[in-house]
Every structure is written in C-alpha cells, then in structure tokens.
PLY file of the C-alpha trace (Angstrom):
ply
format ascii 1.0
element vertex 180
property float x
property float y
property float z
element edge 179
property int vertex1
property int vertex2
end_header
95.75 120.01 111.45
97.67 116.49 110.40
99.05 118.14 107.48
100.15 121.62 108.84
101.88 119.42 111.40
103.67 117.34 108.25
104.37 120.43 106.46
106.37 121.77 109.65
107.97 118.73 110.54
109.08 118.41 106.24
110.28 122.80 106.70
112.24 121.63 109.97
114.32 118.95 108.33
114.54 121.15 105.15
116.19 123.99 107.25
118.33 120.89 109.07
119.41 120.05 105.17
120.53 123.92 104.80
122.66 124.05 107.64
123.89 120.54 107.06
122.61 118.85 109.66
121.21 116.23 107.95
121.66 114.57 104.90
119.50 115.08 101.56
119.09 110.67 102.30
117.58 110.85 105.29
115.25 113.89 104.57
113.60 111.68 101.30
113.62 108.45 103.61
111.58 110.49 106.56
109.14 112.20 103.82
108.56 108.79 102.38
107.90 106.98 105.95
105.81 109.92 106.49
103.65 109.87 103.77
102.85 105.86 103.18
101.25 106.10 106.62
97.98 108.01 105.36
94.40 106.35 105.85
92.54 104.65 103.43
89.57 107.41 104.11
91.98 110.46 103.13
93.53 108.53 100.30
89.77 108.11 99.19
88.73 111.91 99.93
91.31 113.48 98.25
90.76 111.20 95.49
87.31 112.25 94.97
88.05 115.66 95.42
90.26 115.50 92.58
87.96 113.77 90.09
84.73 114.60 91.13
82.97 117.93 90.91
79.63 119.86 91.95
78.23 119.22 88.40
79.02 115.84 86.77
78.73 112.33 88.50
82.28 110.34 88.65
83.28 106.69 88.80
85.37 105.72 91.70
86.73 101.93 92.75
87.73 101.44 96.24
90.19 98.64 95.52
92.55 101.68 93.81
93.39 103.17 97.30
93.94 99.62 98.80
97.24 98.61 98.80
96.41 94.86 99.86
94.59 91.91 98.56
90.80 91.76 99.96
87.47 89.80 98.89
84.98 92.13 100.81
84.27 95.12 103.05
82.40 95.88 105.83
81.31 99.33 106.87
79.96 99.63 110.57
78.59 102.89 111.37
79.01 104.29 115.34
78.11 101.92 118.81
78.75 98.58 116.56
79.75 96.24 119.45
82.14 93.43 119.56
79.60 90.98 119.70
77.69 92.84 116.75
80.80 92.80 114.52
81.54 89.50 115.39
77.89 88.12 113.94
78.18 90.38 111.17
81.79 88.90 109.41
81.36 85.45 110.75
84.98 86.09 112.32
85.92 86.66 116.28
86.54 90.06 116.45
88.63 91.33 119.44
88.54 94.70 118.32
86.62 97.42 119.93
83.18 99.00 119.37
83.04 101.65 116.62
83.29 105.30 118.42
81.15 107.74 118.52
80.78 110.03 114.94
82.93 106.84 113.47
82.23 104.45 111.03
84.69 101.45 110.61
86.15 99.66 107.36
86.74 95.88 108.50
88.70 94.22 104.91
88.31 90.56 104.65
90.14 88.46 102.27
90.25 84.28 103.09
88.33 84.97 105.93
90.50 86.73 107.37
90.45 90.24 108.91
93.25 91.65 106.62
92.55 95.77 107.26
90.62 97.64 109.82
90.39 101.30 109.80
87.81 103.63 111.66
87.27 107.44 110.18
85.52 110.26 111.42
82.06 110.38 109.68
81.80 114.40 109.35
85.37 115.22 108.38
85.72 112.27 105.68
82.58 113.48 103.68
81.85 110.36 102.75
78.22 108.50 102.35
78.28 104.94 101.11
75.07 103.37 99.88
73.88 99.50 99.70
73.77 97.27 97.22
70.56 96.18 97.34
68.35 98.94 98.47
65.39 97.50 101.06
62.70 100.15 102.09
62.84 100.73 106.06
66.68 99.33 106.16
67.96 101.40 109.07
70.36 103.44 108.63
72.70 101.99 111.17
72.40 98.37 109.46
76.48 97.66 108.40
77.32 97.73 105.00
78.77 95.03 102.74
80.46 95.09 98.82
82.22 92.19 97.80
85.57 93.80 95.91
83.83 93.68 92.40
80.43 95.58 93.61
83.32 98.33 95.42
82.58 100.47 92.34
80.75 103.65 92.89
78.92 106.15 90.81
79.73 109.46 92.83
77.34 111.85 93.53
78.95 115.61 95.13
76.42 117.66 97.06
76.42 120.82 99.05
75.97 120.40 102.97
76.01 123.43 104.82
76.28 121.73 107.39
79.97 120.17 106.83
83.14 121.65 107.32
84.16 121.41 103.91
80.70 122.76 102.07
80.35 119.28 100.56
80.01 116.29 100.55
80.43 112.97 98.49
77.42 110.46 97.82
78.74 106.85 96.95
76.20 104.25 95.00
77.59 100.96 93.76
77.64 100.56 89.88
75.69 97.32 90.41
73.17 98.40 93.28
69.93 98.89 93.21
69.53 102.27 94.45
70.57 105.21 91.74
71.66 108.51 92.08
69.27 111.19 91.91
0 1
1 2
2 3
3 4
4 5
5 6
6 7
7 8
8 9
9 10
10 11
11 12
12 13
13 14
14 15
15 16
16 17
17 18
18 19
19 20
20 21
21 22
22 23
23 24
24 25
25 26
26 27
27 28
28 29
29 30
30 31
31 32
32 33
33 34
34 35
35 36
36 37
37 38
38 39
39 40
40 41
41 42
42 43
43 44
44 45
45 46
46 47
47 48
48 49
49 50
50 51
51 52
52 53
53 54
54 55
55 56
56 57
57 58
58 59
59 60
60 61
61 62
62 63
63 64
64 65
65 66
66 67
67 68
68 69
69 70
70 71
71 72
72 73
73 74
74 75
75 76
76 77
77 78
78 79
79 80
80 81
81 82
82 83
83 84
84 85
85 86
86 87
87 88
88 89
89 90
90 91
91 92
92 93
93 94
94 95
95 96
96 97
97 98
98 99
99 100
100 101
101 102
102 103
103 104
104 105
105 106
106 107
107 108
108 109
109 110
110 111
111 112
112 113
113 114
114 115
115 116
116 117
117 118
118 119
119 120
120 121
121 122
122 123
123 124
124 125
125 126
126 127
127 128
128 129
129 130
130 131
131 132
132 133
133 134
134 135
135 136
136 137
137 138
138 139
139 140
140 141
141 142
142 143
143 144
144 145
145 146
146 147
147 148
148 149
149 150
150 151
151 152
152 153
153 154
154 155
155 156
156 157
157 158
158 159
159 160
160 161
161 162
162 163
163 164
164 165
165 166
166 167
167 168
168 169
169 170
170 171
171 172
172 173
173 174
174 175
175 176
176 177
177 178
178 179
C-alpha cells in the first residue's frame, strides 16, 4: 500500500515534468525527501530479502540500516507500559505503551533515547532472539544487544501463516541460542 501510493505520487510529478509543470530539480529533491523517510524495519526487511534465501543461513548487522550513532537496543514486544519501559532502559520514558501486534525499537547511545521506532510484528517478518538463552524466559520479556552483539545469523522459514509466505529468524552471532 505505502509504496503503490509512492509510485503514484513519483508517475504524477513525472507526467507534471512532461507537460512542464515542474522542473526536473524539484522532481529529484521530492523523490529524495520521499525516500530517506523509510523505517528502520523496512530498510531491514528488504535487506534480508535481498541476501537471505529459503536455503542458506545469512549474516546480517543491524547497525548497517542505522543511520545514527547508538550503544544498545531495546526491543519491547506489544502492552509494554510506560512505567515498564521506563524500568527496563533506566531512562524516563514519556512515550506511549507499545500497540497492539507492535513491537518497539528504543536506540540508546549516552544514555540517551536517540531512536524510537514501533513496527507491525506480522507484516515486518521479523523474529529476534536473545543473547543469552534462559529456559522458561517468556516470550514477552524485552530484548537487549549492545551494538557489537547486533549481529545476526539469519535463519528464513516458511509460515503459512504470514502474508508474505516467510519469514526471517534472527540469532545473535554471540548468543547462546543457535539456529536449528
């Protein structure tokens, strides 16, 4: 939907350009504005879906689709309060809860909330695992890599029950659970 939306807003100032209505600077200006404002999670998933595949395991680093400095991450999954988020980074967080079928990247560098972007569990595709694996660690526990342990092994499985057919399994390089 976001990108059918881009590609019709890019064809209307295309056909503006034709009839010259517009000016070949403005049309690269509004395609570049346009494009630097994609997430972090789509940057990732199309990322993966360009180097990973159904049959071989692939390496991926998160800091490479971060465009700013950061010592760790935090990954909250849905209903994370305030208060929860708050205890969990040390910082005061006046932010909102994490939303339902969400999970929630809070960046830290300096401690300092530097980055905070919330993506949509089931269209993103995207499992992360812990870095130190502890039997009967719910699921719903948050999730934290300093920038160093941000280095994945990638794992893509079939889902039948995602949109795309697939999805991608992320355990840190360091971490003490391995893919299977």
């Amino acid at each position: 939907m976001k990108m059918e939306k881009s590609n019709s807003f890019i064809m209307f100032f295309f056909n503006e350009i034709r009839q010259g209505k517009i000016n070949m600077i403005a049309f690269y200006l509004i395609v570049t504005l346009m494009t630097c404002n994609q997430s972090i999670a789509d940057i990732m998933t199309d990322t993966l879906d360009q180097k990973c595949t159904l049959e071989e395991l692939c390496e991926f680093d998160l800091s490479v689709v971060t465009d700013f400095e950061w010592d760790k991450v935090y990954i909250f999954r849905e209903y994370f309060t305030e208060e929860d988020i708050s205890k969990t980074i040390g910082i005061n967080w006046t932010g909102s809860e994490v939303g339902n079928n969400n999970q929630r990247f809070v960046f830290i560098k300096d401690n300092k909330v530097v980055y905070v972007e919330d993506f949509d569990t089931f269209n993103t595709n995207v499992q992360f695992r812990r870095m130190n694996w502890v039997e009967g660690t719910p699921a719903s526990e948050p999730i934290k890599y300093s920038r160093k342990e941000a280095v994945f092994i990638v794992v893509k499985k079939t889902s039948k029950g995602r949109k795309s057919g697939y999805f991608f399994d992320l355990y840190p390089v360091d971490g003490t659970l391995k893919p299977k």
